[in-house]
N, C-alpha and C positions, 0 to 999 in steps of 0.2 A: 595257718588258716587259708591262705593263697594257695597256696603249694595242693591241701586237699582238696581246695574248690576245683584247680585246673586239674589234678587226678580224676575227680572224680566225675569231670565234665568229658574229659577224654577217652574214659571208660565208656561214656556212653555213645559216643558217635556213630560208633560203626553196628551199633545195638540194631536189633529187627525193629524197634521203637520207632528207631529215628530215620529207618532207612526210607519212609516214604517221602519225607520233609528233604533227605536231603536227593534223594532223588527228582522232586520237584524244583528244589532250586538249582539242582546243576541242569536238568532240562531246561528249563526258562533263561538258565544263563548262556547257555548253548543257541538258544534260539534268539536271543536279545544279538550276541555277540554277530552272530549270521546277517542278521539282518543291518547290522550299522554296514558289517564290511561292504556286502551289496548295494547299500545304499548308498554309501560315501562313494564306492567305483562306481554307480551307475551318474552321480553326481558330476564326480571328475571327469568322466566321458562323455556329456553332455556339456559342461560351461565350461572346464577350465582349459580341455584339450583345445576346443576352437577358440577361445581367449586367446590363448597364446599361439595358436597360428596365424590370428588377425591380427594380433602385437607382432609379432615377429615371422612375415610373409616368404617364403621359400626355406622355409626350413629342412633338411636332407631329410631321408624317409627312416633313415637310422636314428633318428631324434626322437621320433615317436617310438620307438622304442628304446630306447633310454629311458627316457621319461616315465613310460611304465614300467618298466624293472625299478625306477627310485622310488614310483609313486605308489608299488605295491610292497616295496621296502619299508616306507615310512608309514602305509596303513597297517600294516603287520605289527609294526611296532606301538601306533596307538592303539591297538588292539587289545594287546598284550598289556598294553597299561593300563586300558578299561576292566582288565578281567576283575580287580577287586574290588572295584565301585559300583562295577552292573551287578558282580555276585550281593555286594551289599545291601543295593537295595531292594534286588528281590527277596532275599533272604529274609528282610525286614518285614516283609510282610506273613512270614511263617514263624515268627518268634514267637507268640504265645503258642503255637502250636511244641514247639521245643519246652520251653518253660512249662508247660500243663503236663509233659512228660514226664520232666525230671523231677516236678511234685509231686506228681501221684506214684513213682518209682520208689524214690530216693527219702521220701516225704509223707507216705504214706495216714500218719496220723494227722499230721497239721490241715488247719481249711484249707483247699485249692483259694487259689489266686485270682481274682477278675479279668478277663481277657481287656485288652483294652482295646477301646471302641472303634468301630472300622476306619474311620477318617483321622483318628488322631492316631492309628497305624501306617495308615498310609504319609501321613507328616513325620512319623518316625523313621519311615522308609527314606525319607527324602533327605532328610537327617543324617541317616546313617551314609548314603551318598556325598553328600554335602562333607561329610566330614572326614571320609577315607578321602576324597580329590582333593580337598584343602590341605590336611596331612601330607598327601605324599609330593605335592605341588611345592609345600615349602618346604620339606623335606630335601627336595629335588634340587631345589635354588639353593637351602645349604649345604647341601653336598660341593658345592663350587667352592666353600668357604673351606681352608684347611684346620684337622684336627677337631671337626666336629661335624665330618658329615655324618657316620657312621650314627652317633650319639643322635643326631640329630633327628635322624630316621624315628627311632626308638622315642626320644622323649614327644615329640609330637604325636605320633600315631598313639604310644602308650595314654598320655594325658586325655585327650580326645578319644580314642576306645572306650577307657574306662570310665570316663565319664557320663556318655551317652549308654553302654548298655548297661552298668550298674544303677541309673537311673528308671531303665526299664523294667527290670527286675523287681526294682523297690516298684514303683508305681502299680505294682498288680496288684499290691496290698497296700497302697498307703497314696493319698493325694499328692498329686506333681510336687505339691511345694513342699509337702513333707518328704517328698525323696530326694529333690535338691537338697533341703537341709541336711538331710541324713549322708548325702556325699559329700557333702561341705564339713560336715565336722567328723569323718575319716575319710577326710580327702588323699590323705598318703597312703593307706593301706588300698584306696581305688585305683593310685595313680601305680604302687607295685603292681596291682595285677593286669594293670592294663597293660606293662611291658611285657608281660607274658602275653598276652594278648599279640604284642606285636610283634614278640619273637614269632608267633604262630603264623603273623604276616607275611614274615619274612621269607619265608621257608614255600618255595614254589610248589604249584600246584596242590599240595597242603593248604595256601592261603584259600582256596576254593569255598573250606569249611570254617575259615573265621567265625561270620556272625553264627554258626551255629555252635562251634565254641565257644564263642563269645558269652552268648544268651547262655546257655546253660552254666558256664563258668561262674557267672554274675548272682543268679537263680543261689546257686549253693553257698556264695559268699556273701549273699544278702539275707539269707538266712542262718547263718554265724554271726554275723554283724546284729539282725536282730536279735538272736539269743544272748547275746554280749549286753548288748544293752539293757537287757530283761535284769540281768544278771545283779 
C-alpha cells in the first residue's frame, strides 16, 4: 500500500498537471532564498561590520576581508539549510492544488475533496515550516550522538512528515479530529511512509519537490486507508 502510494505520487511529478504547481513553488523558493541572502548581507554590512570595528578599533584592512569570505561562508551554508523549510512552506500553500490533481486523475469516480480554507492553509503552511526546522534542528544535535545520527535524521523527519501531511490529505474529506484519529489508529503504516517521505529529503536538490510528493503520496494512501476501512 505505501510502496503504490509513493509510485504512484512519483509518476506524477513531472506530469504537464503538476508542472505549473511545481514551477510556482520553485519560483517562489528562488525568490524567498534571494531575498534572505540580500537581506542578511545588507544587515551584516550595516551593524555587524561597524560593531566590530568599534569593538576592536585598528583592525588591519585584510580583516575586513576575512570576515567576508567567512561571513559569506557561513550565509551560503544557512542558505543551503533553508532550502527545505522555505521550499516547505511555500509549497504548503499549493497542496490542495497537487491533491485536486491527483483526484481528479488518479480518482476519477470518487467526490473531489474540499480545499481547505485559506487561513487554515496558511497555518498549515506554517506547520509544515515548523516542522521540517524542528526535525532537521534535532536531527542535527543527534547527529553529535554516536550510532544514531543517521537513524535519527530518518525517524524524526519520517514521524513528523507523516504525520502532518497525512493529516492533510484526510482533512479534505473528513473534519481535523476525525483525521487525527484516523492517523492515530494507523499510526505505523503513517509513520513507514513518512520514511519515505524522508528518504526523498534526503536526496539533494530532489528534496526541492518534498511537499509536492508528500501531498500527493498522502492523497493515494489516504484513500487505501479509506477503502480499508470501508472494507
Amino acid at each position: 500500500m505505501i510502496l503504490d502510494a509513493a509510485r504512484a505520487a512519483a509518476s506524477r511529478l513531472f506530469s504537464p498537471e503538476f508542472r505549473s504547481v511545481f514551477l510556482k513553488t520553485l519560483g517562489l523558493t528562488l525568490l524567498a532564498l534571494v531575498a534572505f541572502w540580500f537581506g542578511i548581507e545588507s544587515l551584516l554590512e550595516w551593524l555587524a561590520w561597524p560593531w566590530l570595528q568599534g569593538l576592536l578599533p585598528g583592525l588591519p584592512s585584510w580583516a575586513g576581508w576575512l570576515g567576508a569570505i567567512v561571513a559569506g561562508i557561513l550565509l551560503a551554508m544557512g542558505t543551503a539549510l533553508l532550502v527545505a523549510p522555505v521550499t516547505a512552506v511555500i509549497a504548503g500553500l499549493f497542496l490542495d492544488d497537487v491533491a485536486e490533481v491527483v483526484e481528479r486523475i488518479d480518482y476519477p469516480d470518487d467526490p473531489p475533496g474540499r480545499p481547505v480554507p485559506a487561513l487554515h492553509a496558511l497555518v498549515l503552511a506554517i506547520k509544515f515550516f515548523g516542522v521540517v526546522v524542528l526535525g532537521n534542528i534535532v536531527a542535527l544535535l543527534l547527529l553529535l550522538v554516536p550510532g544514531i545520527n543517521i537513524a535519527a535524521f530518518f525517524i524524526v523527519n519520517g514521524y513528523l512528515l507523516g504525520r502532518e501531511f497525512f493529516e492533510f490529505a484526510a482533512m479534505r474529506f473528513r473534519p481535523e479530529a476525525e483525521a487525527k484519529a484516523l492517523r492515530r489508529k494507523h499510526a505505523g503504516t503513517v509513520f513507514l511512509a513518512g520514511l519515505v517521505i524522508a528518504a526523498f529529503l534526503a536526496v539533494p536538490l530532489l528534496n526541492l519537490l518534498t511537499p509536492l510528493f508528500a501531498a500527493a503520496m498522502m492523497v493515494n494512501l489516504h484513500k487505501a486507508v479509506s477503502a480499508r476501512e470501508k472494507a
